[in-house]
FIKOLDREN-962272 format. One record per residue (C-alpha): residue number from 1; z, y negated, x negated. Coordinates in steps of 0.05 Angstrom, whole numbers, plus 32768, in hexadecimal, padded with zeros to 4 digits. Layout:
k/z/y/x
NUM/Z/Y/X
...
! end
This chain:
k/z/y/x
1/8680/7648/796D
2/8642/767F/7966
3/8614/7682/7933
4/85DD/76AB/7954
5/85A6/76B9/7922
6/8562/76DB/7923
7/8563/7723/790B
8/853A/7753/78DD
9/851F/7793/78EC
10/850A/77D5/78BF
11/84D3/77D4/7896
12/849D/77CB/789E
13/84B9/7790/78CE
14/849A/7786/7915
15/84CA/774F/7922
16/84C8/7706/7916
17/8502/76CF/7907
18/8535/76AF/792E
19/854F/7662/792B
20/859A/7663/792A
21/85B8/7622/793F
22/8608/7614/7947
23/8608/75F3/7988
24/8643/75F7/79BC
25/8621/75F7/79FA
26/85E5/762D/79E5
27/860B/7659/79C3
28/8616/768B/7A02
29/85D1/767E/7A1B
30/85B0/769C/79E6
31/85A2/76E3/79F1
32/85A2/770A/79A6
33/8585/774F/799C
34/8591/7786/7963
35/8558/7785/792D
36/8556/77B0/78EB
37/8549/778A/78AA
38/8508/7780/7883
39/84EA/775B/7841
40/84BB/7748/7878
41/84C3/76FE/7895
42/84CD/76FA/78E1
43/84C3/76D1/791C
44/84EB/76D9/7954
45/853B/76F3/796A
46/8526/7724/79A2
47/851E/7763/7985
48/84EB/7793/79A4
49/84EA/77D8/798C
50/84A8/7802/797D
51/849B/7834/79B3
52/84A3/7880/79A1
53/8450/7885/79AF
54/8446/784C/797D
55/842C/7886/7953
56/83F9/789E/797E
57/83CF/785A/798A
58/838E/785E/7972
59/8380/7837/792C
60/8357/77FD/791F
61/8312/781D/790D
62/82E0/77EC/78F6
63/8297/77F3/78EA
64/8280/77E9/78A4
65/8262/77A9/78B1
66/82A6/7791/78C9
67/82C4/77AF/788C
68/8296/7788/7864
69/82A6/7749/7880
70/82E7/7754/787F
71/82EE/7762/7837
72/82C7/772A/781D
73/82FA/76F8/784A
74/832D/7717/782D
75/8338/76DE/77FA
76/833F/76AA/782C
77/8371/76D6/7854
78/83BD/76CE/783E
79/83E7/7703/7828
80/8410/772C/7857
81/8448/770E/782B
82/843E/76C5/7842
83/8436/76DD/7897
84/8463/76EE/78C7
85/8464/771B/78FD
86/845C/76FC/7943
87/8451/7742/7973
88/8428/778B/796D
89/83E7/7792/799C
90/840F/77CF/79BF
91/83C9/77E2/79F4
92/838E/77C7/7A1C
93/838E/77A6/7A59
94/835C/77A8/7A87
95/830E/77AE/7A77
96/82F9/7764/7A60
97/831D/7770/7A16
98/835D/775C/7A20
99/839D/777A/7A01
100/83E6/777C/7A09
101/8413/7764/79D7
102/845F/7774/79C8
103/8478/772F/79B3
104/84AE/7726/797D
105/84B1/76E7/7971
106/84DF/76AD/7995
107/84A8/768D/799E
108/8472/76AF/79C8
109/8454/766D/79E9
110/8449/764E/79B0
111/8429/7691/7990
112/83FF/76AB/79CC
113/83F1/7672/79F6
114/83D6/7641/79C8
115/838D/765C/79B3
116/837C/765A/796A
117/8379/767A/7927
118/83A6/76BC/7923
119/83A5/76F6/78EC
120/83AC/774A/78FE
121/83C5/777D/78D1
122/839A/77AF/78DB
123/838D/77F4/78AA
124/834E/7801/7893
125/833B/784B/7876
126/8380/7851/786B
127/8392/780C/784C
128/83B3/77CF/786F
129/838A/7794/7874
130/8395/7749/788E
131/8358/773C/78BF
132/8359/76F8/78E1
133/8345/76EC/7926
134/8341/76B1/7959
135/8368/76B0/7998
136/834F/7695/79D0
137/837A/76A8/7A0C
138/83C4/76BD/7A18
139/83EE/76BF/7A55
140/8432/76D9/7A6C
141/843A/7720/7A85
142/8485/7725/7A9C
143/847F/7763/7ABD
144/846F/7788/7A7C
145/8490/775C/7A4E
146/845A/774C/7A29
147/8418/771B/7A22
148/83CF/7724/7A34
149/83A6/7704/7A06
150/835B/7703/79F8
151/833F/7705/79AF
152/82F5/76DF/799F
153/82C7/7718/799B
154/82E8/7756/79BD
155/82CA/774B/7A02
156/82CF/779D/7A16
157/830C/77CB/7A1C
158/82E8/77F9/79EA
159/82E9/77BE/79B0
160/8333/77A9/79CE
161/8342/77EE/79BD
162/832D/77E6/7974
163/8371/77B8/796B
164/83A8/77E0/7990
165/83E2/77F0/7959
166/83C9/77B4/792E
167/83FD/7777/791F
168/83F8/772F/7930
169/8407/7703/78FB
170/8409/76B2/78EA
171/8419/7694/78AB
172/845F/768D/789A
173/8454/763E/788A
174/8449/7637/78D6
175/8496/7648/78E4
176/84B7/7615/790B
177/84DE/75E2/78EB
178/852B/75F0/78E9
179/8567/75CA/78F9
180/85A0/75BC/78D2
181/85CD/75FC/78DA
182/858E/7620/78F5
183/857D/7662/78D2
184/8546/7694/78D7
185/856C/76DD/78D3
186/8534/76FC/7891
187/8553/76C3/7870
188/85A0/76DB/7879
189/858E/7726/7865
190/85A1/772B/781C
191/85D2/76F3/7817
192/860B/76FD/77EF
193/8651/76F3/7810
194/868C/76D9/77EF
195/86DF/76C6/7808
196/86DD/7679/780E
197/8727/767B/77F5
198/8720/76AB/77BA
199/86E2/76AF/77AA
200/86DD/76F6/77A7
201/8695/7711/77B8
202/8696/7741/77F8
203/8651/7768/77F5
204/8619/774F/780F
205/85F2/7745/7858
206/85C4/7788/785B
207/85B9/7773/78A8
208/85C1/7745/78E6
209/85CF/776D/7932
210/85D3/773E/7974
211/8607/7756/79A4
212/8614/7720/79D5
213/862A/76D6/79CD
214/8627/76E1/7986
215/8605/770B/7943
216/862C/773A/791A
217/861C/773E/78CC
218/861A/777E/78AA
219/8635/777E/7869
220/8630/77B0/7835
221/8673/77A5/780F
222/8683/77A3/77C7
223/86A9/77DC/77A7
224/86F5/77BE/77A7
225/8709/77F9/7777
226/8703/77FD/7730
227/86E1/782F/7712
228/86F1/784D/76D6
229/86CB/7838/769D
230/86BD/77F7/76B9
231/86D3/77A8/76B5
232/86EF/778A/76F3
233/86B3/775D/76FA
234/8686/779F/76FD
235/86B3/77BF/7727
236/86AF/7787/775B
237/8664/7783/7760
238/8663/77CE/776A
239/8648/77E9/77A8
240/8675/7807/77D0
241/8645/782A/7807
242/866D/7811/783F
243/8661/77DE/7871
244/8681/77A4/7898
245/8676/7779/78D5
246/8683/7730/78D3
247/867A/7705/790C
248/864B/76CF/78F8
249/8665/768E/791A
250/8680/764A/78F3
251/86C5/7663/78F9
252/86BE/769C/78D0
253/8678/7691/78A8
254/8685/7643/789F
255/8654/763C/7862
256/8612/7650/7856
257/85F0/763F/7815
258/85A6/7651/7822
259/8592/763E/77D8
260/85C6/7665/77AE
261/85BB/769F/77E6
262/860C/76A1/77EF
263/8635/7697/7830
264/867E/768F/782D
265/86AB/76B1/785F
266/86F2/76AD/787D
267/86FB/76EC/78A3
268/8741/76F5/78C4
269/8770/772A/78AD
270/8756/776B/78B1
271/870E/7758/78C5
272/86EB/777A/788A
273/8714/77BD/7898
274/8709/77BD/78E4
275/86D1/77E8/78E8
276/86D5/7810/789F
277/86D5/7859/78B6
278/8707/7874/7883
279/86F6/78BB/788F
280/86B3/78C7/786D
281/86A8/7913/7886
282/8668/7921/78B8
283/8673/7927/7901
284/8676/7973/7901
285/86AD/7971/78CF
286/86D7/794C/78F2
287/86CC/796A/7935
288/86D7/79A9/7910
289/872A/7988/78E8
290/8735/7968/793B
291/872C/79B1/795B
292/875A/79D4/7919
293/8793/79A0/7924
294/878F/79A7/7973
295/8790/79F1/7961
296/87CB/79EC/793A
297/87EB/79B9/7964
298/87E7/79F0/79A1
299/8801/7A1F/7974
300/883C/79FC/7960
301/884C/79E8/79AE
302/8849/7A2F/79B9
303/887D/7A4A/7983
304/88A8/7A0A/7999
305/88A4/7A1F/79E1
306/88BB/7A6E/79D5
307/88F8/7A44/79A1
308/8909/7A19/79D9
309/890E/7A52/7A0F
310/8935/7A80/79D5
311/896A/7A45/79D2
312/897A/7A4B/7A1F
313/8949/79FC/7A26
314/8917/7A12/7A50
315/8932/79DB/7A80
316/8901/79AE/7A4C
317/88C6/79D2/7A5C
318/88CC/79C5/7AAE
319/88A8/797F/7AA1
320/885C/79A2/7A9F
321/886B/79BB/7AEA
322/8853/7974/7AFE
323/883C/7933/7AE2
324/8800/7917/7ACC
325/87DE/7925/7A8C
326/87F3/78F2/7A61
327/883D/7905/7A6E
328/8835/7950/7A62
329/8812/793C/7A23
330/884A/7918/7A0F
331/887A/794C/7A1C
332/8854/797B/79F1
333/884C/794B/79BB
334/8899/7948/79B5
335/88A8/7994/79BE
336/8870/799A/7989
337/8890/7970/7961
338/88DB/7984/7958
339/88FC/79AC/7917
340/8917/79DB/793C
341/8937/7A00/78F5
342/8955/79BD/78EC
343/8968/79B3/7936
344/898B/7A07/7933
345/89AD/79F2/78ED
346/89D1/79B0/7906
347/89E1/79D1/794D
348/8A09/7A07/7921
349/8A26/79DC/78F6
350/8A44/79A1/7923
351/8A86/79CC/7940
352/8A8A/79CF/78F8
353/8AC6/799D/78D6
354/8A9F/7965/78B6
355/8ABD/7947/787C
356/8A90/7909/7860
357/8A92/78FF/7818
358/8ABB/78CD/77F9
359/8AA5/78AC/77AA
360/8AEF/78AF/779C
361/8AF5/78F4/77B1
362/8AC1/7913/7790
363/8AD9/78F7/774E
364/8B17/7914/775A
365/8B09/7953/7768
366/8ACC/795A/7737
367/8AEB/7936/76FE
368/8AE6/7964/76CD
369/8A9C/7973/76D6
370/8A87/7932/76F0
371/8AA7/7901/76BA
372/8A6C/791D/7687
373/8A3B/7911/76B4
374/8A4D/78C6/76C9
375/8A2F/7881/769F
376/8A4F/783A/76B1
377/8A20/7804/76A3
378/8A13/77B3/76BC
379/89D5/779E/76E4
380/89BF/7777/76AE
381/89BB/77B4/7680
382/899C/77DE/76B9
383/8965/77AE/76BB
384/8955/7792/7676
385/895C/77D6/7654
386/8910/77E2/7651
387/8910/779E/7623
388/894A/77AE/75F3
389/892D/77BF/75AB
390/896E/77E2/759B
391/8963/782B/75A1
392/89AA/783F/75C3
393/89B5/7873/75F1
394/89A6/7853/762C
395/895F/783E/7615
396/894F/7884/7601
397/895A/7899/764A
398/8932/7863/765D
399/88F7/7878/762E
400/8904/78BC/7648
401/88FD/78AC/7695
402/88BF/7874/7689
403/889E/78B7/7666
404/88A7/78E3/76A6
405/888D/78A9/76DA
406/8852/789F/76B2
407/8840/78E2/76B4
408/884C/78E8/76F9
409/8883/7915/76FC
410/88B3/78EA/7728
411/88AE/78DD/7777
412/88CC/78A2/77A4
413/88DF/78AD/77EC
414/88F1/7870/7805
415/891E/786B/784D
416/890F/782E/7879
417/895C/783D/78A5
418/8951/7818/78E8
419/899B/7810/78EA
420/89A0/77EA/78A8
421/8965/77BC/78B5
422/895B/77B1/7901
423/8948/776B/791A
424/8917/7741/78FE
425/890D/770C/78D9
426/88D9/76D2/78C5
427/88D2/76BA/7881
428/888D/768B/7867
429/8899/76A8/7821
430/8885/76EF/7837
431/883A/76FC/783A
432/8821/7716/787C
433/8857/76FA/78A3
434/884A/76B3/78A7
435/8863/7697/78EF
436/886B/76E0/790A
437/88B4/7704/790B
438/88A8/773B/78E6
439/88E0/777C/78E5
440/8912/7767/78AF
441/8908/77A5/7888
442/88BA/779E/787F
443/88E1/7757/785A
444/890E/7782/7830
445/88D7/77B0/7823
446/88AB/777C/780A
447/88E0/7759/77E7
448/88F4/7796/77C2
449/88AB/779F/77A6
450/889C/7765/7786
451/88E1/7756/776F
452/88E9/7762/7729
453/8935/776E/772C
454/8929/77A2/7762
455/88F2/77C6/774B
456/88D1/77CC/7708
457/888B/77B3/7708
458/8873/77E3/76C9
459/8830/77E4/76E8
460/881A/782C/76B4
461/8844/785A/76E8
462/883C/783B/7726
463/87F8/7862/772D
464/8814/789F/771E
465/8853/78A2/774D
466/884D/78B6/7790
467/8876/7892/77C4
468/888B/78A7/7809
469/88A7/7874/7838
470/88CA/788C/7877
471/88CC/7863/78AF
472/88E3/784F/78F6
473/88A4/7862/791F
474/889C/781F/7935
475/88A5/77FF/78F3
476/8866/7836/78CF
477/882C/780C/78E7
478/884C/77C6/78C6
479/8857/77EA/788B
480/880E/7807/787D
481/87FC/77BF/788B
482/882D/77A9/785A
483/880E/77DB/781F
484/87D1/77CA/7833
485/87D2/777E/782B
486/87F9/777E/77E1
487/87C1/77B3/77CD
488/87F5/77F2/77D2
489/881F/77C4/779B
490/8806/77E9/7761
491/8811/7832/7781
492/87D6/7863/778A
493/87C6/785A/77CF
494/87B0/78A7/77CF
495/87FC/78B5/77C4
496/881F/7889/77F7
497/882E/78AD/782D
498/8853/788B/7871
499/8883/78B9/7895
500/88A5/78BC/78D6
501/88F1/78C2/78D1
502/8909/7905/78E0
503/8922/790A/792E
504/8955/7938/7952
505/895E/7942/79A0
506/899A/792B/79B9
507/89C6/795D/79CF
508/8A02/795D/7A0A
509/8A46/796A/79F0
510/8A5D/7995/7A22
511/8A47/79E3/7A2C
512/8A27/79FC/7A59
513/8A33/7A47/7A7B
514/8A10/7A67/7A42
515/8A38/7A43/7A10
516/8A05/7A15/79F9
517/89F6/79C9/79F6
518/89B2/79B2/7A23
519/8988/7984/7A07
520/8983/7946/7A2A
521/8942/791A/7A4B
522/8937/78E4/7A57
523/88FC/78F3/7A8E
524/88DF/7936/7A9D
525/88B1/7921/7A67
526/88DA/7908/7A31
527/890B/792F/7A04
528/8944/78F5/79EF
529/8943/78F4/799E
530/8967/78CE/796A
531/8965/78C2/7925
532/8982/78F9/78F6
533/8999/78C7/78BC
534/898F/78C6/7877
535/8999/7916/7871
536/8955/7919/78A4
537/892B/7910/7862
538/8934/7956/784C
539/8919/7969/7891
540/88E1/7942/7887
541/88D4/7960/7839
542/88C4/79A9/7856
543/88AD/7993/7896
544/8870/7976/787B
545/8861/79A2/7846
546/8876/795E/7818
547/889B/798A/77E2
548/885E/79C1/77E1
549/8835/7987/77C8
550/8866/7961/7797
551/886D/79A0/7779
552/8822/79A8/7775
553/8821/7960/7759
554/8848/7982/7716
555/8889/794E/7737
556/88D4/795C/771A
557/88F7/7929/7738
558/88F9/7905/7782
559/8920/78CA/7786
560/893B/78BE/77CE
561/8955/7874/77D2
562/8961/784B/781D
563/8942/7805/782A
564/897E/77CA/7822
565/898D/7789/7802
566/89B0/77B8/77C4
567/896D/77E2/77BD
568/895B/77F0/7772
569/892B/7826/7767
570/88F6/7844/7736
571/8926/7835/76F8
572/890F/785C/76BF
573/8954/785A/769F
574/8973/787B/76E6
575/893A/78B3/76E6
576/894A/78C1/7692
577/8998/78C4/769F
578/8985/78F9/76D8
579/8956/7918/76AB
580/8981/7918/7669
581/89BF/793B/7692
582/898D/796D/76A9
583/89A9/795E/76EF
584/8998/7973/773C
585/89BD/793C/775A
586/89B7/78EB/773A
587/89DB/78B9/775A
588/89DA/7870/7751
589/8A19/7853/7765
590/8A25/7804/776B
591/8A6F/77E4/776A
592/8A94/77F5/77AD
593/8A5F/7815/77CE
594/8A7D/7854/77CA
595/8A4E/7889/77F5
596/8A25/7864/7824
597/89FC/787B/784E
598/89D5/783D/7856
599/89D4/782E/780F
600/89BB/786A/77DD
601/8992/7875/77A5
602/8989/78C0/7794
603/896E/78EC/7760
604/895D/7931/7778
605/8937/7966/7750
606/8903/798E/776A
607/892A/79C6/7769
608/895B/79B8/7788
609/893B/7993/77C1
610/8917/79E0/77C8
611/895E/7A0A/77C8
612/897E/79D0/77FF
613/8939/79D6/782A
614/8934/7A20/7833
615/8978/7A23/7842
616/89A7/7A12/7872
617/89D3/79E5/783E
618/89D8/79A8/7866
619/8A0E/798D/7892
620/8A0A/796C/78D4
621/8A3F/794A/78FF
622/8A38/792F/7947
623/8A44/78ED/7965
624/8A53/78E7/79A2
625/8A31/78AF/79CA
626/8A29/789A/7A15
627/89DE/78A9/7A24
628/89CA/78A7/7A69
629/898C/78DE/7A83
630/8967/78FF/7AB3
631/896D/7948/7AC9
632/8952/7971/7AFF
633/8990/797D/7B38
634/8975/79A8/7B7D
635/8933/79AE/7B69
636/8929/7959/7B5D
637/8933/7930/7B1B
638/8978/7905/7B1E
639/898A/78C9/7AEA
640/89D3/78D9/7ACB
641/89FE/789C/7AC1
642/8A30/78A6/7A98
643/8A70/787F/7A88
644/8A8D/78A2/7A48
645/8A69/78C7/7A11
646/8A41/78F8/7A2B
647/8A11/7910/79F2
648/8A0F/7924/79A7
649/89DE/7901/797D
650/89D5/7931/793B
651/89E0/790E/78F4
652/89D9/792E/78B2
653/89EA/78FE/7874
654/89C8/7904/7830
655/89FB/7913/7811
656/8A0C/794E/782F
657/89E8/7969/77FE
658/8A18/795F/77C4
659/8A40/7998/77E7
660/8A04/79CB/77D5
661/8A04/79B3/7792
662/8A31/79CB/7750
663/8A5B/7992/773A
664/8A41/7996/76F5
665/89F5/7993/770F
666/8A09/7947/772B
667/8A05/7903/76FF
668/8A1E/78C8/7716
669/89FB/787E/76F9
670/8A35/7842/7709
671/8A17/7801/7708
672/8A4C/77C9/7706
673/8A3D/7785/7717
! end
């Protein structure tokens, strides 16, 4: 149920306070209005703002026998401190001495009605001064929103005048008595909030807003990140400078603790990060980054358009002849969007005879160079090695590659395949997905993390590694979730980085009268794609100018590795093998996996990940599938049913690349169960 409270306004305040009561059947009744906050107490929960003119009303001038009176009352007269703020005498009405009065207080009968003792702020040579005066008439004036009321000795519009601008005041001991649950908003300002089920402090309320059956706290947060220098308990008090809205009804605020000045919260997931603006930069700047990337999105359409119509496809581009805007956005988006130097390289390459590399076979043939190059060793060595006192080979590789991931010099690309994980799955045990079906490889990704088998939790290189995942597109936004409720598990969230996995058109298999393969649609709007495979990550690498900034980042090594049941990854010992062999290509290899596409773990080293993706060293093979499509036959746009395979979709594996590499430049790590 709402919470509605009374609100605070800027100082100094001109509004009074409001009594919030939880009550079923009010809660929507109550009409709540935005106020700014103030040291000042307050009176009321409508909100009236000063008009733009407020300036330009005449002060209170007073004669010097007034002032003289007034300063030897002053004793008797409380402090501003110990009043609140009932309305603002805003002009006169009429010529008998009355004046009109903003109200902002909830409780304008009671104020201006009722005749008696009242107090005005007024300024006097330039100092405000508490002056206190007797009412002894006040009516309604709906029409104007405001009161009339009459003041014992201003009988003329020329003495009425004397009190336009001045404030009306009563003592703050007169507030109305509260209810339990009831709470006047001055009071909320300041309080400091804390997670009910943690205990964690939040910020603290800088401000209340109405907007509609409910109020909205503001919440200046704490700083969540440590800085350096500091103790986790300073770093959690630290102001962070941004702000938060909670909600404030039982179900979310269900404690308030007036005396300690704390209120506990339970905000649902994602609450506090709904309306955090992560981009900091001013308006202009980012009007000014939104024009230079729709810039350079138009400039890419336009060198994919003159590729498209090179390659004999301007069949794709007939879609912008017609349609609404949302679908010729759409179109452009994807013709934007494709590689076409990785499109021209597997189109060449597919008549090609593909031969797909075999464990056995490469052993064979390499044995020579390979057999120096190749280390057997058990899982249970693999994974205690780091603990082992004895300084053997194997632990001197592992103190080699623990050196280069703590200095940063080693990079993880991580491949979510959609093949290997599709489906979904529910399991209590994983955080986030409690009752929900969640995509089984989000599970496997989570699972690999924080299992200690799978992945080393050494917690002094996490920070310094980046890590790339790449993704099924509708797998990217569960992911970022995923990093963001385990805290990035111990990476640098500045260097995790969420990818799209790379995409090719789908292609026909037959020619057409120029010899060449169409690409196929699925609407006039909508270029069919499919999934390269695991070779699509080198696509990605100098698509998005990933190497240009590993190689910035001083990194010497990228370890490629897929998402399964058998993932191990981020072994020290694997990257110190590589290292010690001074190898291009690493492999782990587990017992009768052989070369699997859905199962690697690769070593590559910056170098040669720059020779294999500024040349055309990869190898793609076509396979043929039955993909039904649309295409435009006498002028209108036809579906194609088709009963055999009628398309190519364009694979490339990952390790195609062991064909552009010298034998004696690959190392081979054989873990045995």
């Amino acid at each position: 149920m709402g919470r509605p409270s009374a609100i605070i306004c800027s100082s100094p305040s001109l509004f009074s306070l409001l009594p919030n009561q939880i009550h079923p059947h009010s809660l929507f009744s109550k009409k709540h209005f935005r106020t700014s906050s103030s040291s000042s107490s307050l009176d009321f929960h409508l909100s009236t703002k000063l008009p733009s003119n407020f300036s330009r009303f005449a002060p209170l001038t007073l004669s010097p026998l007034q002032a003289t009176e007034i300063q030897a009352t002053v004793e008797s007269i409380p402090h501003e401190s110990e009043c609140i703020e009932i309305g603002y005498i805003s002009s006169v009405h009429g010529f008998k001495g009355e004046v009109r009065v903003k109200p902002t207080t909830d409780f304008p009968e009671l104020r201006f009605s009722k005749p008696g003792r009242r107090w005005l702020k007024v300024r006097v040579s330039g100092k405000e001064m508490i002056q206190e005066v007797e009412l002894t008439n006040g009516r309604d004036h709906p029409g104007q929103k405001c009161w009339i009321l009459t003041f014992s000795g201003f009988d003329t519009s020329e003495k009425a005048m004397q009190l336009v601008g001045s404030t009306l005041l009563v003592r703050d001991a007169d507030r109305p008595e509260l209810a339990e649950g009831e709470f006047y908003t001055p009071d909320l300002v300041g309080m400091k909030v804390v997670l009910k089920e943690t205990g964690k402090p939040v910020g603290m309320v800088v401000d209340v807003f109405s907007t509609g059956p409910n109020d909205l706290l503001q919440v200046m947060l704490n700083s969540t990140a440590k800085q350096h220098g500091q103790s986790s308990s300073e770093s959690e008090t630290a102001v962070s400078g941004l702000f938060a809205w909670v909600p404030f009804v039982e179900a979310i605020v269900p404690h308030v603790d007036m005396n300690q000045r704390v209120m506990l919260i339970t905000p649902p997931k994602g609450l506090l990060e709904l309306n955090l603006r992560a981009d900091v930069r001013s308006k202009k700047e980012r009007r000014y980054l939104e024009w230079k990337q729709r810039k350079k999105l138009r400039q890419r359409f336009n060198a994919s358009k003159k590729k498209l119509i090179e390659m004999g496809q301007d069949h794709i581009l007939q879609g912008f002849l017609f349609g609404n805007k949302a679908q010729k956005g759409l179109l452009a988006n994807q013709i934007a969007g494709i590689n076409f130097k990785l499109l021209q390289q597997a189109m060449q390459t597919i008549d090609k005879p593909y031969h797909r590399c075999n464990l056995t076979e490469l052993l064979d043939a390499n044995s020579s160079q390979l057999l120096k190059n190749v280390s057997r060793m058990s899982k249970d060595h693999l994974f205690h090695c780091g603990s082992y006192e004895d300084v053997d080979t194997n632990h001197e590789q592992y103190e080699r590659g623990f050196n280069l991931m703590s200095k940063g010099k080693v990079a993880i690309i991580l491949v979510m395949d959609v093949k290997k994980n599709q489906g979904s799955a529910s399991d209590s045990d994983f955080v986030g997905c409690e009752s929900v079906k969640c995509p089984s490889s989000i599970l496997h990704l989570q699972e690999l993390f924080i299992n200690e088998d799978k992945f080393t939790k050494i917690e002094e290189w996490r920070t310094s590694v980046p890590l790339i995942i790449v993704s099924p597109v509708h797998d990217i936004q569960s992911t970022q979730e995923l990093f963001l409720d385990h805290d990035y598990f111990g990476f640098d969230s500045e260097k995790v980085h969420f990818l799209e996995e790379e995409k090719l058109p789908v292609i026909s298999n037959s020619l057409t009268e120029q010899d060449r393969r169409k690409l196929l649609v699925k609407s006039p709007w909508e270029i069919l794609e499919s999934p390269v495979g695991s070779g699509g990550v080198f696509g990605l690498l100098s698509r998005h100018r990933i190497l240009e900034n590993l190689n910035e980042m001083g990194i010497e090594y990228v370890e490629v590795c897929s998402l399964s049941q058998r993932s191990y990854i981020a072994h020290p010992l694997f990257v110190g093998f590589v290292d010690s062999c001074e190898a291009d290509i690493g492999m782990t290899v587990l017992d009768d996996d052989g070369l699997d596409d859905q199962n690697f773990d690769i070593m590559f080293s910056m170098g040669f990940l720059k020779r294999i993706t500024n040349q055309n060293m990869l190898q793609f093979y076509a396979v043929p599938q039955l993909t039904p499509h649309v295409e435009k036959v006498d002028k209108e746009w036809v579906d194609i049913n088709v009963a055999s395979p009628n398309s190519y979709h364009l694979h490339c594996s990952i390790y195609s690349s062991l064909n552009a590499c010298p034998p004696d430049k690959i190392c081979l790590l054989h873990v045995t169960d």
